[in-house]
C-alpha positions in Angstrom: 101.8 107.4 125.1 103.5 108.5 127.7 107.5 108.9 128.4 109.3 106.8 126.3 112.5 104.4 126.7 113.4 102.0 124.5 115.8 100.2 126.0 112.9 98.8 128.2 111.1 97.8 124.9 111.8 94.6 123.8 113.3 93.7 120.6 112.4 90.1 120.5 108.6 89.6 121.8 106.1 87.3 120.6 103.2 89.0 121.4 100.6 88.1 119.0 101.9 84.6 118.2 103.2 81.7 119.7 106.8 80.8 117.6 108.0 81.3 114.2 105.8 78.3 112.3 102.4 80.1 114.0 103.9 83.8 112.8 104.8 82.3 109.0 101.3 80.7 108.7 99.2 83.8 110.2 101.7 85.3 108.0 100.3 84.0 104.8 96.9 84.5 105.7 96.8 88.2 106.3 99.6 88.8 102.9 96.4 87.4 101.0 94.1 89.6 102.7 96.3 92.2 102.2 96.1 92.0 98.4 92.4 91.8 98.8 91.8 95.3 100.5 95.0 96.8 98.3 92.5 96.1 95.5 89.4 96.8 96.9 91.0 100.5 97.8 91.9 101.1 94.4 88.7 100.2 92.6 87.1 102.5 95.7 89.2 105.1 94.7 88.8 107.9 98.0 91.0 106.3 100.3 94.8 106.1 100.1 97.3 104.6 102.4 101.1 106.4 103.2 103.4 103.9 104.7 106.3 105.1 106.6 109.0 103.4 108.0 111.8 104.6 110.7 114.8 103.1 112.6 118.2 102.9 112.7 120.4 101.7 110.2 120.0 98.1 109.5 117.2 97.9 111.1 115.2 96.0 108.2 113.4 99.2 106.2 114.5 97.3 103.0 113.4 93.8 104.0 110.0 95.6 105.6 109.5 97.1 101.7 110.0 94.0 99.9 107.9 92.0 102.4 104.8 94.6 101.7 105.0 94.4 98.0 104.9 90.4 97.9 101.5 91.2 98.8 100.5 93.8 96.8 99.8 94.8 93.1 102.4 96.7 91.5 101.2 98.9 90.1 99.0 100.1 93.1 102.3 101.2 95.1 105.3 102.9 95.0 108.6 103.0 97.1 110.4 106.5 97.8 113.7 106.2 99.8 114.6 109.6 101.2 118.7 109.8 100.8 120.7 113.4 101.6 118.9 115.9 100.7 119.1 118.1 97.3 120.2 121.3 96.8 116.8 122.1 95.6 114.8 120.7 98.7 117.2 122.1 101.2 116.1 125.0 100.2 112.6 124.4 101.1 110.7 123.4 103.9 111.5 119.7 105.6 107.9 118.6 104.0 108.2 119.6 100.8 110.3 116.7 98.9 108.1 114.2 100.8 105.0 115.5 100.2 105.4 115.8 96.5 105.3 111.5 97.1 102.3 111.4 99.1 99.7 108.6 97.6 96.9 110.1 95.5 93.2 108.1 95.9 93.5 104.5 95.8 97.2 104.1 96.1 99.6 102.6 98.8 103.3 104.6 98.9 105.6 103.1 101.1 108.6 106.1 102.5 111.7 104.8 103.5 112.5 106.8 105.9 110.6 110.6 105.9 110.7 113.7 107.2 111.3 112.1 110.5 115.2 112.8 109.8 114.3 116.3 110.5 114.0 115.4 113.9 116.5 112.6 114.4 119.2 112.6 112.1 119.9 116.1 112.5 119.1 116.1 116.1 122.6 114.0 115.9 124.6 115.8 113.6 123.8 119.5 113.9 125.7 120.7 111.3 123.3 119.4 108.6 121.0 122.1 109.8 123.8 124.8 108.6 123.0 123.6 104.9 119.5 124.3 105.0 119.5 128.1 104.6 117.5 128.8 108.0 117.7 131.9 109.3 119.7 132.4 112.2 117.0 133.5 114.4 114.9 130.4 114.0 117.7 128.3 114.1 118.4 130.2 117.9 115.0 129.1 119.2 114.8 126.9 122.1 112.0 125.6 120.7 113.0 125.3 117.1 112.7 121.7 117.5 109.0 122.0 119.1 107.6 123.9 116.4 109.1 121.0 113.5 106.8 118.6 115.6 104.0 120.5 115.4 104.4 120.8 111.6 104.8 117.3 111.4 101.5 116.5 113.3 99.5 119.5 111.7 101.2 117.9 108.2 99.3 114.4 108.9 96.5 115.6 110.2 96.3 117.6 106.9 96.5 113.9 104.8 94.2 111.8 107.1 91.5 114.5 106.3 91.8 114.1 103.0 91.4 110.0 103.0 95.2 108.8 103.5 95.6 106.4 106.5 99.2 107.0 107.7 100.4 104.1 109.4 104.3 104.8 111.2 106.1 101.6 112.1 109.1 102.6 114.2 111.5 99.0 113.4 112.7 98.1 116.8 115.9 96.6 117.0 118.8 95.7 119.8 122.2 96.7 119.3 123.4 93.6 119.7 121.0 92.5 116.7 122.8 95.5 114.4 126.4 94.3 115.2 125.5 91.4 113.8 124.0 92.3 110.6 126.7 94.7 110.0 129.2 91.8 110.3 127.1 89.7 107.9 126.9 92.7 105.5 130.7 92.2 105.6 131.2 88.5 105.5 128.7 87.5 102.9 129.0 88.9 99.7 125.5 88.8 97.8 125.4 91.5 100.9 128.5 93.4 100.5 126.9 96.2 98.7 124.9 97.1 101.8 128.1 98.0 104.2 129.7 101.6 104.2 131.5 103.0 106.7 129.0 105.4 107.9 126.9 102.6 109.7 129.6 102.0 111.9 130.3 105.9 112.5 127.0 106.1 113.4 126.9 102.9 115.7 129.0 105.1 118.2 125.9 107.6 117.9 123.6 104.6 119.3 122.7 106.4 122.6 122.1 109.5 120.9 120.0 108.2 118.4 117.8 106.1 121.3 117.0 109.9 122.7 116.4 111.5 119.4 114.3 108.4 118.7 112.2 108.6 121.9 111.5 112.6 121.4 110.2 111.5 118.3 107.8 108.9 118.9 106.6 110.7 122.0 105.8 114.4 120.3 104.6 112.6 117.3 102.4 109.8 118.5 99.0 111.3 117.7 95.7 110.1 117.6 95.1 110.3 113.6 98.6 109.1 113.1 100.0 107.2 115.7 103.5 105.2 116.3 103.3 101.4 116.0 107.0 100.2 117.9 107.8 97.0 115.9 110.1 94.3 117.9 112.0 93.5 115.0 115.2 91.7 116.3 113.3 88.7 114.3 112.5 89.3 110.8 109.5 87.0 110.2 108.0 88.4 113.4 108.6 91.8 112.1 106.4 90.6 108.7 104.3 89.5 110.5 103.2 92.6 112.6 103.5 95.0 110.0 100.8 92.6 108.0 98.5 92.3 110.9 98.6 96.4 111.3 98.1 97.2 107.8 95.1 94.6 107.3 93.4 95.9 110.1 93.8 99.3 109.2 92.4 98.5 106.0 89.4 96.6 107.3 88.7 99.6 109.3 87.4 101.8 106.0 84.3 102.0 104.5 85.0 100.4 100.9 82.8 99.0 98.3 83.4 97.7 94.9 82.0 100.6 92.0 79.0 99.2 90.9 78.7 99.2 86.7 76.9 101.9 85.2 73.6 101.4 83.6 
């Protein structure tokens, strides 16, 4: 991948299918396949899968979640939405809260956003880095946010070898698509849980989040762990990309059902 702006990415395309009817049936389709190979990973039992899902606020994280476990088992997955940090994992490494939640053999986990804040969010708002308990001679580095890539590639690279297939869906959205769900979070409300006032503080950080954003896919798109940039302005399109990537990561492993024993 190289450079990377996203304001020359669309939000809207229809790559991979023709209108919204074709994406809902395709849709379907792959959902039941999904379930299928879910399954067929957990009776397999050596591969797991690590879901993770970044953009900016509103951009359909939540909806993506829900969507992914109306086509999966249960009890085969599980959800973990990084919020502000604890004063027990800021004083640890950026990895270490998220990597207590990676998926053992067999399992899907889904992470709403990651450790990916370590290099966006903060990239934003500098001062969160003050309450980390970094010494001030790392924090001084010019390339203090270099080496936090590098952990994060050497970090996947550490999972895929054991049998995790880390798929990174980076939600793509316009900002004229956020204005309007933030006025929708407002005006309707079975959604008026969703607002706060931070997602339009951190509207006016739009630009700055685009560049943090673009770093980040471009030091972090890696061969065993690469970015997928989902157009996600429509939600049923978003659905259905993420299903297509997951199924045909999925049908990419070498899995068999356990055969009874004697």
């Amino acid at each position: 991948m190289g450079k990377i702006d996203l304001s020359q990415i669309s939000t809207t395309s229809l790559k991979f299918c023709k209108n919204k009817e074709d994406a809902l049936k395709l849709t379907g389709d792959l959902q039941r396949q999904m379930y299928d190979l879910l399954y067929l990973m957990f009776a397999h039992d050596k591969y797991s899968l690590l879901i993770i899902l970044q953009g900016i606020d509103t951009a359909g994280k939540d909806g993506t979640v829900r969507h992914i476990f109306s086509s999966a088992n249960p009890q085969g997955i599980k959800v973990f939405s990084f919020k502000k940090p604890s004063l027990e994992e800021t004083r640890h490494d950026i990895l270490w809260r998220c990597h207590l939640h990676t998926p053992e053999c067999g399992l899907t986990t889904i992470f709403n956003r990651s450790y990916y804040e370590e290099v966006t969010t903060v990239m934003v708002h500098p001062k969160l880095l003050e309450q980390q308990h970094i010494p001030q001679e790392f924090l001084k580095r010019s390339d203090f946010f270099k080496r936090r890539y590098e952990r994060i590639n050497d970090f996947e690279k550490l999972l895929t070898q054991k049998g995790t297939v880390l798929i990174k869906l980076f939600l793509h959205i316009s900002k004229e698509e956020q204005g309007k769900r933030i006025k929708e979070r407002l005006q309707n409300r079975s959604k008026n849980w969703k607002f706060s006032r931070a997602d339009l503080k951190e509207r006016r950080h739009w630009n700055k989040y685009m560049s943090t954003f673009e770093k980040m896919l471009l030091e972090t798109n890696t061969p065993h762990a690469p970015w997928h940039i989902i157009p996600s302005d429509n939600k049923w399109y978003r659905d259905f990309l993420v299903s297509k990537l997951i199924v045909e990561a999925l049908q990419k492993l070498h899995m068999n059902f356990p055969r009874a024993e004697k």
